[in-house]
N, C-alpha and C positions, 0 to 999 in steps of 0.2 A: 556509431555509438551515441548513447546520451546522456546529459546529466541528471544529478539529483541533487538535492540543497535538502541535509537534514536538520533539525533540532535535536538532541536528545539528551533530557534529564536525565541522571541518577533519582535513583525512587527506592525505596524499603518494599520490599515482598509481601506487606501483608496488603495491597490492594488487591483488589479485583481488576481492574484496567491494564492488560498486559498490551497493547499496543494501540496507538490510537494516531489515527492520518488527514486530516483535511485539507480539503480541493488541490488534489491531487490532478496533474496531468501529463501522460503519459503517449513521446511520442517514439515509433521509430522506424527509420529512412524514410522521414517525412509523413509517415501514415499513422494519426489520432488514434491511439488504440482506447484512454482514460480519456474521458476530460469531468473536470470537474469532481471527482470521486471525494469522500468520505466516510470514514467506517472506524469502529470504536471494539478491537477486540476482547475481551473478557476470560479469566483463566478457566478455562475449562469448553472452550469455544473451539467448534471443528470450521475450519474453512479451505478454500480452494481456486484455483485459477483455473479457468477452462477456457480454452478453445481450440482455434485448430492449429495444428504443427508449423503449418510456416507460414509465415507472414505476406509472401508476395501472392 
């Protein structure tokens, strides 16, 4: 397993920025899957994780 270390404000609804992440790095059983990542969701924004089923 791994960690994560969040921040997260309280915010009023009427923004537009529903989630927002930077330099992000993401490892596990030692294997880089993120590094570096950043991204800024917006309401109304379709997104997705892809790849393949198992990690070994």
């Amino acid at each position: 397993m791994g960690t994560a270390k969040m921040q997260v404000e309280e915010a009023t609804r009427s923004g537009k920025i529903v989630f927002e992440m930077e330099n992000v790095d993401y490892q596990v059983e030692g294997k880089q899957l993120v590094k570096d990542f950043s991204a800024q969701v917006q309401r109304g924004d379709k997104i997705a994780l892809i790849g393949p089923k198992r990690l070994r």
